[in-house]
C-alpha positions as CSV (number, residue, x, y, z in Angstrom):
1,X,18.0,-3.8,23.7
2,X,16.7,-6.5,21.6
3,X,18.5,-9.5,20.8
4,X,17.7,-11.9,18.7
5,X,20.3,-14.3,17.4
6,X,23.3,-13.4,19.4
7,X,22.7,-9.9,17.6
8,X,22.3,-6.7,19.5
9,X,19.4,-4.1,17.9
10,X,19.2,-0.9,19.8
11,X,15.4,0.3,20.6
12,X,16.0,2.9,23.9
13,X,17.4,5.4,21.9
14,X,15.6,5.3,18.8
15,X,13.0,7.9,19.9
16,X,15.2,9.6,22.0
17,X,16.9,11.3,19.3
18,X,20.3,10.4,20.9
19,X,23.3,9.8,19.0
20,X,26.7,8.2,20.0
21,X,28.7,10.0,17.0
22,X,28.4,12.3,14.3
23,X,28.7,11.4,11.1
24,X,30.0,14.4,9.7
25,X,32.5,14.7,12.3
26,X,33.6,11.3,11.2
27,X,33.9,12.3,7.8
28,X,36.6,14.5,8.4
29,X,39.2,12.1,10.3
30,X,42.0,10.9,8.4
31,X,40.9,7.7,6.2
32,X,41.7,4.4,7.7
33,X,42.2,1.5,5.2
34,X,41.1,-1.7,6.0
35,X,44.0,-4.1,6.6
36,X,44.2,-6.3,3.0
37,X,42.7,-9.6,3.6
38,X,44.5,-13.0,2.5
39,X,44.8,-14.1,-0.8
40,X,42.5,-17.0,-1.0
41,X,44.4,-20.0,-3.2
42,X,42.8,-21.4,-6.2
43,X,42.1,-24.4,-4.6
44,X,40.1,-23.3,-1.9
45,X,38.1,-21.2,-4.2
46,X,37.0,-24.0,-5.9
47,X,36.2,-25.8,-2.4
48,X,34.3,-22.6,-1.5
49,X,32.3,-23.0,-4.3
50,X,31.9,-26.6,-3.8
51,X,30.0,-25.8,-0.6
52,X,27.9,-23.5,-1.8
53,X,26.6,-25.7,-4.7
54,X,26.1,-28.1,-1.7
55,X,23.9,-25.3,0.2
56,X,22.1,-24.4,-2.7
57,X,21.2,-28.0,-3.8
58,X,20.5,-28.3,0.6
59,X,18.5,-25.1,0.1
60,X,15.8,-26.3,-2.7
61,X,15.4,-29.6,-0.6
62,X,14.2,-27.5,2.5
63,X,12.4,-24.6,0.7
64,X,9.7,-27.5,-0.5
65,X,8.0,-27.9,2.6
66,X,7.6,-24.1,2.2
67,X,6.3,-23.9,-1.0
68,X,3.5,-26.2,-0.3
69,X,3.0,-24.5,2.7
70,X,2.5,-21.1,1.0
71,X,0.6,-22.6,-1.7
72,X,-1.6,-24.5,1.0
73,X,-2.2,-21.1,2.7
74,X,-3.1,-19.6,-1.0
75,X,-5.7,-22.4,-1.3
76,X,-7.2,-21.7,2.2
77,X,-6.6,-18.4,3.7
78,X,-6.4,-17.5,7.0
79,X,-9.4,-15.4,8.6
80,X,-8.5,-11.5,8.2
81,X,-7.3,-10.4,11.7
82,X,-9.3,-8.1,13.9
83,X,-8.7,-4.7,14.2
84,X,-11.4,-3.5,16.0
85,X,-10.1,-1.3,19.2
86,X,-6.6,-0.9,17.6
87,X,-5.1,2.6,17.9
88,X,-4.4,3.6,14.3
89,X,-2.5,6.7,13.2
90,X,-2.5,7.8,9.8
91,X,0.0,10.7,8.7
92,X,-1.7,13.2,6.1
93,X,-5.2,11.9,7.1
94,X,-7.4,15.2,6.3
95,X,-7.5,14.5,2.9
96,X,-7.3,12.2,-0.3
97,X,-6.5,8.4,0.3
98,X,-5.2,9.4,4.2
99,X,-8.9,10.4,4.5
100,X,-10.3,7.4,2.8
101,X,-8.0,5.0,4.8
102,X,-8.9,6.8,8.4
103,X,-12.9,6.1,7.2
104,X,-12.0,2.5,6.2
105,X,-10.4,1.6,9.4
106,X,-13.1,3.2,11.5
107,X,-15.6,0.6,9.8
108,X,-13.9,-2.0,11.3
109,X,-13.5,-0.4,14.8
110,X,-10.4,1.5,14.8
111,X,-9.6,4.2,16.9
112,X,-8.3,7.2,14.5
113,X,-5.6,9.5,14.9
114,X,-5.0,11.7,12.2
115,X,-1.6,13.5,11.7
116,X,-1.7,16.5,9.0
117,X,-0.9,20.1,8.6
118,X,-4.8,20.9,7.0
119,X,-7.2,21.9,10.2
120,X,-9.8,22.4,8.9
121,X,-10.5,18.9,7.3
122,X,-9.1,16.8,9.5
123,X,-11.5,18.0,12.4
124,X,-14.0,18.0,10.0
125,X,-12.5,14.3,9.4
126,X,-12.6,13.3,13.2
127,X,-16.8,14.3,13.3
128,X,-17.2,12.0,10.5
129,X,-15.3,9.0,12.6
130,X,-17.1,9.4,15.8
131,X,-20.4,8.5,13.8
132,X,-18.7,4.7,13.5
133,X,-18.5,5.2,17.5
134,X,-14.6,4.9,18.1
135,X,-12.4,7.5,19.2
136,X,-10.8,10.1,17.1
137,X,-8.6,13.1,17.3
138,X,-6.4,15.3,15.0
139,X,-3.3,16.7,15.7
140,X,-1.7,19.6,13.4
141,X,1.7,18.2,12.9
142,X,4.2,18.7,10.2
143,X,6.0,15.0,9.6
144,X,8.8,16.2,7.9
145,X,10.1,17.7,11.2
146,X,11.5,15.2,13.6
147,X,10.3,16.7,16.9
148,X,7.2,17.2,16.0
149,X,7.1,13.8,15.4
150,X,8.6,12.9,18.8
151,X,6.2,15.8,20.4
152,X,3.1,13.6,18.7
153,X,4.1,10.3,20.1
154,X,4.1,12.4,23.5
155,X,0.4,13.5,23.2
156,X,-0.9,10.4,21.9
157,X,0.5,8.3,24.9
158,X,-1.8,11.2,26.8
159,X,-4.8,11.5,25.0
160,X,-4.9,7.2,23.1
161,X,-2.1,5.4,24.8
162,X,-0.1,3.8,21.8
163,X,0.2,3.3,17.7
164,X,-0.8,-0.1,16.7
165,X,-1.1,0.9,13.4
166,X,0.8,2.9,11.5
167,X,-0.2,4.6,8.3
168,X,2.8,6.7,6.3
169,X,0.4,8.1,4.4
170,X,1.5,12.2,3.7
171,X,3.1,12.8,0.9
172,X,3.3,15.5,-1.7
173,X,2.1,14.7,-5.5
174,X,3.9,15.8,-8.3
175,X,3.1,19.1,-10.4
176,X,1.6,20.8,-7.3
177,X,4.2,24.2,-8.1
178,X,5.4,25.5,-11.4
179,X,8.7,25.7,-9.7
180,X,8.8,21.9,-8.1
181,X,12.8,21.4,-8.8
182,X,14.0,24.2,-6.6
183,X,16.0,23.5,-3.9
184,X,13.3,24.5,-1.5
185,X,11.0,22.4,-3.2
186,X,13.0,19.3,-3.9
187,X,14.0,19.6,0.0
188,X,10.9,19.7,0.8
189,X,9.5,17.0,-1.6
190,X,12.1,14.9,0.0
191,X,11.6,15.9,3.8
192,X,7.6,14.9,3.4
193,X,7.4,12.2,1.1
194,X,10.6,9.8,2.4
195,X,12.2,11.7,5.4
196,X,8.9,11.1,7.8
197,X,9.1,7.4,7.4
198,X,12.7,7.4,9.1
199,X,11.4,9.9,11.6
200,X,7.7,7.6,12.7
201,X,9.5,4.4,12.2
202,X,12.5,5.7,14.8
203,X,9.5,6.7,17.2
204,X,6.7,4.6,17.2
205,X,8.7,0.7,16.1
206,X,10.2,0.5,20.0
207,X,6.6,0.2,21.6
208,X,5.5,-1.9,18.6
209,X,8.6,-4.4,19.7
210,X,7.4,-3.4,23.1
211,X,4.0,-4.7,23.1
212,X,4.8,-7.3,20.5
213,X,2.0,-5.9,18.2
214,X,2.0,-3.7,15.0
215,X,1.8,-3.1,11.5
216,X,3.3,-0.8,9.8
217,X,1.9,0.4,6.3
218,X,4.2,2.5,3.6
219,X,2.3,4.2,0.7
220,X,4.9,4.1,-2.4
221,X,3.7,4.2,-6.1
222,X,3.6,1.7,-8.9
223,X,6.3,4.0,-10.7
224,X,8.5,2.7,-8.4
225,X,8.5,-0.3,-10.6
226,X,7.7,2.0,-14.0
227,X,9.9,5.2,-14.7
228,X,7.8,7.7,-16.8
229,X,10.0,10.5,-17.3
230,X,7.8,13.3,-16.1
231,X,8.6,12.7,-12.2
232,X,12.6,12.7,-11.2
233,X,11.5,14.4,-7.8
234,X,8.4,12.3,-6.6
235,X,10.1,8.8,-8.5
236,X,13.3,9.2,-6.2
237,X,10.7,9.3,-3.0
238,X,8.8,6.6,-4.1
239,X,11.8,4.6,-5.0
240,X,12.8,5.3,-1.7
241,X,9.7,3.9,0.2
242,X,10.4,0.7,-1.2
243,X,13.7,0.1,-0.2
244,X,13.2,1.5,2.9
245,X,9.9,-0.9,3.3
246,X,11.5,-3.7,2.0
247,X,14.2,-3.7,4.5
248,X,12.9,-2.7,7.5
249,X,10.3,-5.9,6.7
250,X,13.7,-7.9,7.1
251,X,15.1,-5.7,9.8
252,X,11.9,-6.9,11.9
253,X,12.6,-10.7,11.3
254,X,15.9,-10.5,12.5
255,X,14.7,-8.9,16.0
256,X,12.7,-11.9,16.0
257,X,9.2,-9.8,15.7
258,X,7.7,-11.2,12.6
259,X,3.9,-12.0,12.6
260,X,4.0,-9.6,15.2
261,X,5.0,-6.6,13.6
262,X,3.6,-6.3,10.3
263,X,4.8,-4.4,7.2
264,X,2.3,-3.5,3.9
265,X,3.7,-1.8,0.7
266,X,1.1,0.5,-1.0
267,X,1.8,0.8,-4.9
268,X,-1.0,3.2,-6.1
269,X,-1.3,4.2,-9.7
270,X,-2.6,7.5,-10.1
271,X,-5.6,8.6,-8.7
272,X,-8.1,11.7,-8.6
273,X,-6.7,13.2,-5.7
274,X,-5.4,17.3,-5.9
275,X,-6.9,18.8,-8.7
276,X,-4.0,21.0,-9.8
277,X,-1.5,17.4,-10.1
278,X,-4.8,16.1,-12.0
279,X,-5.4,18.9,-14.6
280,X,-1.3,18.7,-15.5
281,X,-1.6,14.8,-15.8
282,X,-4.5,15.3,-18.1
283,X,-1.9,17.4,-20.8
284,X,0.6,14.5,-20.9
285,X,0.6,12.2,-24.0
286,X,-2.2,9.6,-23.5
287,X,-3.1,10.5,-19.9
288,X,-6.3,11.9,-21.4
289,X,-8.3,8.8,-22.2
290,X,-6.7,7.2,-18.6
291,X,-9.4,6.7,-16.3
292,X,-8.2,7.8,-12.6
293,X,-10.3,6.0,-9.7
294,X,-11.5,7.5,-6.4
295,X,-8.9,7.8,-3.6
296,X,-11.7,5.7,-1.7
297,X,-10.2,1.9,-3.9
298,X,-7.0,3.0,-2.8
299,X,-8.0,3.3,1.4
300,X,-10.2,-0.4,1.0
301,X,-7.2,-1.8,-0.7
302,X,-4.7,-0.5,2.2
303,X,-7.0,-2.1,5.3
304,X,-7.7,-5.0,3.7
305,X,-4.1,-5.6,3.2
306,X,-3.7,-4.7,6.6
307,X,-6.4,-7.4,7.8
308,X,-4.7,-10.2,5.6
309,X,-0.6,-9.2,6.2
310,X,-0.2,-8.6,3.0
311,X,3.7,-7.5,2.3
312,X,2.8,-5.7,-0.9
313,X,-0.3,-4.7,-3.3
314,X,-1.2,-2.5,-5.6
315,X,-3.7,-0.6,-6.3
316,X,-5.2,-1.3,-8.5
317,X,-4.1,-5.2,-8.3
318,X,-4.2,-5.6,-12.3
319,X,-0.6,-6.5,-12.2
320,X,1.2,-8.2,-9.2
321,X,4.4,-6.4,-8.2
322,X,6.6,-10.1,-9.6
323,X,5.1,-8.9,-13.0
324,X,6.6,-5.7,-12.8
325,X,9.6,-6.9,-10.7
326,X,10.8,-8.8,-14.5
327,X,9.4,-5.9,-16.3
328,X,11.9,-3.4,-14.5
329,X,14.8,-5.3,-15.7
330,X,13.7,-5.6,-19.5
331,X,15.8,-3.3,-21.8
332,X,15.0,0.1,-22.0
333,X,13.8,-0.4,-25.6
334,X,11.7,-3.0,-25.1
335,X,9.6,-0.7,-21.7
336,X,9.7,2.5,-23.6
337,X,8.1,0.8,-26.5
338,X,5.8,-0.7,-24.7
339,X,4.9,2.6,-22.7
340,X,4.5,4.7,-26.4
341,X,1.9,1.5,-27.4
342,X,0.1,2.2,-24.4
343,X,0.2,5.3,-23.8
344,X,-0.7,6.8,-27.9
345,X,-3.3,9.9,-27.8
């Protein structure tokens, strides 16, 4: 158990696969109500908000040393980190950016270990790896199944030792299937895309705490930020990802493992990966005179935000995600005229 700040986080069971309670039994006690909390009087509502005005102004005073601290390190960077003999594992490896990413970390001395359910490329994948003279292996593993996640932990301890780096990479790309929004297929959409973060985060973050040493990288999409109307399935994943990034970043300060345990969010725009998604992007309006780089920007981009701790990028780094943190929350008639300028045949 870790505990940082007089607060208890569990990490011996998190692999395990253990649970103290169902949930769905749970769900079908009788409700409990909370007991109803005290009326608070007018009075001290106003000295409630007294004190907060009293933090915030407290607040602006202390964040100043931060800002110029922050704005210091902007100026003069730190030196990117080594890598060189971490154990990095990258889920859907064989192919696309997973296969550009596993390439790019071998050129600065990673050890490779690539997760995915395509065989044939992925050893084809670890030949290419040994050239750069580190250690590489491949393991057939489906990452939407939870004990086959737990099962790859076990022969990675055997064969590598540990994850230093992790790489949520897999992921399935929209208009793969004429029939993507069947149950099977949203299930499964769902299972790949989001559900393996849970299941690699729940089995590999306990010996990152443990050896004080990791970083953890999340491959979202910049329409996470931008909504195009063509995607419900894939959007709601992505979506997803960054939540589930942004507050497991905060979950690992408050176990007291920041600058230890590193998190990067991925925000890709689209890129020539499968050609079957590619081909169907091609017939939507003004996706025809888009130009769609080579999954290889996308795997520089992720180790080189790995090597400087960067919290989130996209790719490509055009916009920064505060840009399109305000643009989000524009009115819907203001984005989607915007989005028919830019996107006219």
């Amino acid at each position: 158990m870790i505990r940082p700040f007089g607060k208890v986080f569990p990490t011996s069971n998190m692999a395990s696969g253990s649970s103290k309670g169902s949930l769905y039994q749970f769900q079908r006690l009788p409700y409990n109500p909370a007991t109803p909390r005290r009326r608070i009087s007018p009075l001290e509502r106003i000295w409630v908000t007294l004190k907060r005005v009293f933090y915030f102004v407290q607040f602006l005073f202390k964040s100043i040393p931060i800002w110029i601290q922050l704005f210091w390190e902007w100026l003069n960077p730190p030196p990117p980190k080594n890598i060189a003999g971490w154990n990095a594992l990258v889920t859907g490896g064989s192919n696309g950016i997973g296969h550009a990413t596993c390439l790019e970390l071998a050129k600065f001395g990673c050890n490779v270990i690539i997760a995915d359910v395509d065989v044939d490329n992925g050893e084809k994948l670890v030949q290419e790896l040994r050239k750069y003279r580190v250690k590489a292996v491949f393991y057939k593993v489906d990452v939407a199944e939870y004990d086959a996640i737990v099962e790859l932990e076990r022969k990675i301890e055997r064969d590598i030792g540990h994850v230093d780096i992790l790489v949520n990479n897999a992921g399935l790309i929209p208009f793969l299937v004429p029939d993507e929004y069947s149950p099977e297929n949203i299930r499964r959409m769902v299972n790949v895309n989001l559900m393996s973060h849970f299941w690699t985060i729940n089995v590999f973050l306990p010996g990152m705490y443990r050896r004080r040493r990791g970083h953890i990288v999340g491959l979202s999409s910049r329409t996470a930020y931008i909504p195009t109307g063509y995607m419900r399935n894939y959007l709601t994943t992505k979506y997803g990802i960054r939540g589930f990034m942004e507050d497991l970043h905060d979950e690992i300060w408050r176990a007291g493992f920041e600058g230890q345990v590193v998190t990067t969010t991925v925000f890709p725009s689209i890129f020539n990966t499968r050609k079957e998604s590619m081909d169907h992007f091609l017939t939507l309006p003004g996706y025809a005179q888009m130009e769609f780089p080579q999954p290889e920007v996308v795997g520089r981009t992720i180790v080189r935000g790995i090597r400087t701790n960067q919290r989130k990028l996209f790719v490509p780094d055009f916009f920064k995600p505060w840009q399109l943190a305000l643009f989000e929350d524009l009115p819907r008639e203001i984005t989607r005229l915007l989005y028919r300028e830019l996107f006219k045949g």
